[in-house]
C-alpha positions as CSV (number, residue, x, y, z in Angstrom):
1,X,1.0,-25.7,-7.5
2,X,4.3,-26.5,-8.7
3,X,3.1,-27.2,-12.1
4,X,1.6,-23.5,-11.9
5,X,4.8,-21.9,-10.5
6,X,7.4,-23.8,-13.3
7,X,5.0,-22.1,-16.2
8,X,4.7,-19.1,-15.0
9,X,8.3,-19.3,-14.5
10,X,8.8,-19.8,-17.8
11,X,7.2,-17.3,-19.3
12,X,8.1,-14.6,-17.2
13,X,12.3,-15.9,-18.3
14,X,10.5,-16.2,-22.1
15,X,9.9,-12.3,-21.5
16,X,12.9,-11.0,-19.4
17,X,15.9,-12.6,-20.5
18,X,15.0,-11.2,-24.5
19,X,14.9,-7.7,-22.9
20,X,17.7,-7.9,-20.8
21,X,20.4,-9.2,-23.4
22,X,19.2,-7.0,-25.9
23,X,21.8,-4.7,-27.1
24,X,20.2,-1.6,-26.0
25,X,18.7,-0.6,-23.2
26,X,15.0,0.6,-23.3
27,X,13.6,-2.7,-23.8
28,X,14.3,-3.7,-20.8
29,X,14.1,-0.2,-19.0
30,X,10.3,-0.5,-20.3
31,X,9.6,-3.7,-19.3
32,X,10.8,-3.5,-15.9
33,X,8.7,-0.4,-15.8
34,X,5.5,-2.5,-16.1
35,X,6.4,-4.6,-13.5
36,X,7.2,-1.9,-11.3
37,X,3.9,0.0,-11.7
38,X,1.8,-3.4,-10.9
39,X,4.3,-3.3,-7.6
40,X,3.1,-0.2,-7.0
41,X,-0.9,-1.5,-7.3
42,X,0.0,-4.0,-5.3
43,X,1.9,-1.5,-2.4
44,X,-1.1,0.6,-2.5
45,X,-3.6,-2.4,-1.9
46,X,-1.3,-3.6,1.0
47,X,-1.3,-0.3,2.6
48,X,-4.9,0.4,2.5
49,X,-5.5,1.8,-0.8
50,X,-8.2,0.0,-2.6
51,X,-10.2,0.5,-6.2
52,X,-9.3,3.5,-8.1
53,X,-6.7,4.9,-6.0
54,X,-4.5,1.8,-5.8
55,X,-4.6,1.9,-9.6
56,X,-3.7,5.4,-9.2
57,X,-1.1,4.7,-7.2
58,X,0.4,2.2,-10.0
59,X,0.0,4.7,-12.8
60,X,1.6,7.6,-11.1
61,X,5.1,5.6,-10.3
62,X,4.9,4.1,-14.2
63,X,4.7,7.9,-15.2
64,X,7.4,8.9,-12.7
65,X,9.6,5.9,-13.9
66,X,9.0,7.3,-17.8
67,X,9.5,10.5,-16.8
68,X,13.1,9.5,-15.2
69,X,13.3,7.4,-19.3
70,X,12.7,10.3,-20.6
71,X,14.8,12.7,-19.2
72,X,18.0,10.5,-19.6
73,X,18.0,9.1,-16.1
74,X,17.7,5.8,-16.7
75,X,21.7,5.2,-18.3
76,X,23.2,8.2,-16.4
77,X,20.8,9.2,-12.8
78,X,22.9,11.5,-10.5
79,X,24.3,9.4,-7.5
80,X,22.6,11.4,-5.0
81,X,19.6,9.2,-5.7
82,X,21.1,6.2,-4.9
83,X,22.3,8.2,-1.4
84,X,19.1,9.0,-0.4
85,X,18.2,5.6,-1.5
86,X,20.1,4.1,1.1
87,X,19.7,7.1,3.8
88,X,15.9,5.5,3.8
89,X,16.7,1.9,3.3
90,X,18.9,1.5,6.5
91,X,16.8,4.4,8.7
92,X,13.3,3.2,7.6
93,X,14.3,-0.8,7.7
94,X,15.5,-0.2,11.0
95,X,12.4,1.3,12.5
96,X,10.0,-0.8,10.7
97,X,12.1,-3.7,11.9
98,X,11.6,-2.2,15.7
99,X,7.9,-1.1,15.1
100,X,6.6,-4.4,13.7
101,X,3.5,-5.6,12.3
102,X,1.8,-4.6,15.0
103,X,3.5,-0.8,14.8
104,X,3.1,-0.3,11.1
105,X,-0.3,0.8,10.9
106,X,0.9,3.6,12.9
107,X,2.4,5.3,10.6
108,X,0.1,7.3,8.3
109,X,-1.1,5.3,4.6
110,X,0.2,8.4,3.2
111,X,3.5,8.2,4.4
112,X,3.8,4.6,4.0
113,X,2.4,5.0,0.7
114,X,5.2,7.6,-0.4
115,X,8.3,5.4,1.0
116,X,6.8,2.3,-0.8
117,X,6.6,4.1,-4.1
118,X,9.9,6.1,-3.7
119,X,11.3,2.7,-2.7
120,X,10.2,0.8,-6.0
121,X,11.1,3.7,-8.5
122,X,14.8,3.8,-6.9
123,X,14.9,0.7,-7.9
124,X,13.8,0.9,-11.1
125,X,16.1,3.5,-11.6
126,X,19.1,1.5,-10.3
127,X,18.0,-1.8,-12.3
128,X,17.7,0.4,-15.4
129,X,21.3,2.1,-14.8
130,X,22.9,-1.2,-13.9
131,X,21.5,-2.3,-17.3
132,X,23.3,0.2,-19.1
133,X,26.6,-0.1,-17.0
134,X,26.3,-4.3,-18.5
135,X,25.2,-7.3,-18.4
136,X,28.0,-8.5,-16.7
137,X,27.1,-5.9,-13.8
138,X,23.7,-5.9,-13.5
139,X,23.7,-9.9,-13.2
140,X,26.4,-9.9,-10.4
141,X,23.6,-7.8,-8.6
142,X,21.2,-10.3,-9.0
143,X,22.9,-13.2,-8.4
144,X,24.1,-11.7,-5.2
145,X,20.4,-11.1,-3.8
146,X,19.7,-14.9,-5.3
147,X,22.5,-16.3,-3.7
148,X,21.9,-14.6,-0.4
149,X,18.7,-16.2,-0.2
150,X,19.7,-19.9,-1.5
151,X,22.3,-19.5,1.3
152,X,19.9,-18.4,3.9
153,X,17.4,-21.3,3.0
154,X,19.6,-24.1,3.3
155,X,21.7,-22.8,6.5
156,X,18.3,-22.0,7.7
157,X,16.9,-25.7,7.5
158,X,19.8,-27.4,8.3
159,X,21.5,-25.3,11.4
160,X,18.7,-22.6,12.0
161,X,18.0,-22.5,15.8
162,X,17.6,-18.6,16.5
163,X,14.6,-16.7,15.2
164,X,15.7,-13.4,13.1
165,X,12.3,-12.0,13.5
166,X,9.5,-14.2,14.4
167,X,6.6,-11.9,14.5
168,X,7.5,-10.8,10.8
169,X,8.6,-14.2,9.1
170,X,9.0,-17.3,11.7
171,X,11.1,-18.8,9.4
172,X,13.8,-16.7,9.0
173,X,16.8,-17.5,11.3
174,X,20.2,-15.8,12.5
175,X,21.8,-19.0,11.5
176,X,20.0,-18.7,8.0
177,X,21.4,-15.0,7.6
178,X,24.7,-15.8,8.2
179,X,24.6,-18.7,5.6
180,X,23.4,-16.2,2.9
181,X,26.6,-13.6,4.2
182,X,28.6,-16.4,3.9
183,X,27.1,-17.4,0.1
184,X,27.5,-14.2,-1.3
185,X,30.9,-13.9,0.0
186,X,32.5,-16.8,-1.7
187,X,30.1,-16.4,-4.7
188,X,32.2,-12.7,-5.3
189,X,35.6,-14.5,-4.8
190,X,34.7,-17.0,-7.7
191,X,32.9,-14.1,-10.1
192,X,35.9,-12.2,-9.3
193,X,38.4,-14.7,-10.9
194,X,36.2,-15.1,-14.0
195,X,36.2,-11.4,-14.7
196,X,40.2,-11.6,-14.5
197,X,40.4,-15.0,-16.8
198,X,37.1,-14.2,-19.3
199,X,36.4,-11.0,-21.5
200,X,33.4,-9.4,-20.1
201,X,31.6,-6.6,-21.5
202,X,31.6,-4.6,-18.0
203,X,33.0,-5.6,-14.3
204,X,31.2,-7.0,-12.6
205,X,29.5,-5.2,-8.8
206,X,32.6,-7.7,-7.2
207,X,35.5,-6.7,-9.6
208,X,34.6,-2.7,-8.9
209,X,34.0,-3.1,-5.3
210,X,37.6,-4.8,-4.6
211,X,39.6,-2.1,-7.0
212,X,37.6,0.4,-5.0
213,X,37.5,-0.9,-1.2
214,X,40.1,-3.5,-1.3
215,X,39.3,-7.0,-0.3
216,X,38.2,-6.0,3.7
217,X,36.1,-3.2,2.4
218,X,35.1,-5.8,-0.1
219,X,33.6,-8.2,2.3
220,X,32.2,-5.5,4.7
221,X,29.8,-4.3,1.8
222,X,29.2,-7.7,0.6
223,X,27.9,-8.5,4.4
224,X,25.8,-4.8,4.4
225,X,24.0,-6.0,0.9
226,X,23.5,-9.2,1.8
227,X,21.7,-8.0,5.0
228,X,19.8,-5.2,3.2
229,X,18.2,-8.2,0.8
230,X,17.1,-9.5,4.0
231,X,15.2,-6.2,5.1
232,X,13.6,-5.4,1.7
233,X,12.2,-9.4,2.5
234,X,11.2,-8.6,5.7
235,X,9.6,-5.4,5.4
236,X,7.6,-6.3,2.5
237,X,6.5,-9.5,5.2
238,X,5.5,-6.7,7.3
239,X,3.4,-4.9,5.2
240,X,1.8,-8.3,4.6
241,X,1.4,-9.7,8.1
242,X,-0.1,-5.9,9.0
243,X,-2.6,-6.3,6.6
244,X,-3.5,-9.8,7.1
245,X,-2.4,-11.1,3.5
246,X,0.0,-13.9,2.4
247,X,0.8,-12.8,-1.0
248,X,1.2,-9.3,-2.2
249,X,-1.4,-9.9,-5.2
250,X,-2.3,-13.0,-7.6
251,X,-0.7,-11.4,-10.6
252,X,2.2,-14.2,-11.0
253,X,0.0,-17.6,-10.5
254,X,2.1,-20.0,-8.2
255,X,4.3,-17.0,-7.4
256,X,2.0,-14.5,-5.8
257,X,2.5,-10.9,-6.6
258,X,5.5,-9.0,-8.4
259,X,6.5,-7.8,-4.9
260,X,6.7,-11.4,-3.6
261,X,9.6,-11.8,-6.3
262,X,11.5,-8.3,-6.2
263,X,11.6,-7.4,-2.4
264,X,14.9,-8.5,-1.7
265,X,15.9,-6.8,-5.0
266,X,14.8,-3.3,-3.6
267,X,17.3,-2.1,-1.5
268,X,19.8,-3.6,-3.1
269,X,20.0,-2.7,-6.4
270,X,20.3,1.0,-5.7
271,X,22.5,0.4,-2.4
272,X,25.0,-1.6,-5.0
273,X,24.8,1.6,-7.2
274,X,25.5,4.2,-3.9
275,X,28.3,1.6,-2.6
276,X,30.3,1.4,-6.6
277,X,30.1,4.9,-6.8
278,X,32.9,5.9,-4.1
């Protein structure tokens, strides 16, 4: 298994990293594109959708996602996208947190359907517009979401004692939330003091927050992303435990599915976007 996951690790950096230093932006607007339209497959399977309709499902956000390409949106999408964005991040994470796996179902597939595939062209949009903004930006993004959930592993293992939410993901812990707050706090002081002494091609998400919010607004957004990459985990865990599945698909061997590797990415990326653009 670990074999399997280190190769397909390798080839999915062979593919990425190409596309997202190249010096302009469509190759990696198109290639994230892809992998966002087998997300959506893979949301529509989740939530009921088999066959034909789940591939619908997949084609229709990769034409919505070109559409957005070709209209411009993808270097310059108006901010009220990345409002909304959050306006259903923080509401609907809240109630799928209170509903549970158990509650989910409840909600129609069409509904759940729509918020999944709003969800993952948001962030399409975001991770394309972050791509335009830099490299330096866009990889300050990422590396927060990472370093949340390094963080939140290891202060997990090693003090977790209080279940965040058991009947979503038993081993998630307060103590392991924290940690990753903690993480991505001292991981923006440090980025912050290498775009000061280093020429960068863009500030970085750290650099614009503090000239924007100052250094307490700073840490109070760094603390509401962090805990956002923890609800794009957990209700993707949801969707999973509701329909009785441990991966989202077997697309990425050793990895599971492309939603396995890009839920915590969801609501961050275009929450980053909303919370820069004050």
């Amino acid at each position: 298994m670990l074999k399997q996951r280190v190769i397909t690790a390798v080839l999915m950096l062979a593919v990425l990293l190409p596309a997202l230093f190249a010096p302009v932006a469509w190759p990696f607007a198109v290639l994230t594109l892809a992998m966002i339209g087998a997300a959506g497959w893979e949301w529509a399977r989740l939530n009921g959708v088999a066959g034909t309709g789940a591939y619908a499902a997949g084609v229709l956000l990769s034409a919505a996602c070109a559409v957005a390409l070709w209209a411009g949106w993808s270097t310059t999408a108006p901010v009220v996208v990345w409002w909304v964005a959050t306006l259903v991040w923080v509401l609907g994470g809240a109630w799928a947190m209170k509903a549970g796996p158990a509650g989910w179902p409840g909600l129609s597939r069409a509904v759940r359907l729509a918020l999944g595939l709003v969800a993952l062209w948001t962030a399409w949009l975001a991770l394309a517009n972050a791509k335009s903004t830099g490299i330096n930006f866009i990889l300050s993004i990422f590396c927060l979401v990472w370093a949340a959930d390094i963080f939140a592993y290891f202060g997990g293992k090693n003090f977790g004692r209080r279940k965040l939410a058991p009947a979503i993901s038993p081993g998630k812990s307060w103590e392991g939330v924290w940690s990753g707050m903690l993480g991505v706090i001292v991981l923006a002081m440090v980025w912050i003091a290498i775009d000061r002494s280093q020429a960068v091609d863009s500030a970085s998400l750290y650099t614009r927050l503090r000239e924007q919010q100052g250094p307490i607004g700073l840490v109070f957004t760094l603390v509401f992303l962090a805990a956002m990459s923890v609800v794009g985990d957990l209700v993707e865990s949801l969707a999973k435990r509701a329909a009785g599945a441990k991966d989202s698909s077997n697309l990425l061997p050793g990895h599971g599915g492309v939603l396995d590797r890009i839920d915590a990415l969801l609501p961050a990326f275009p929450l980053a976007l909303a919370l820069s653009s004050f």
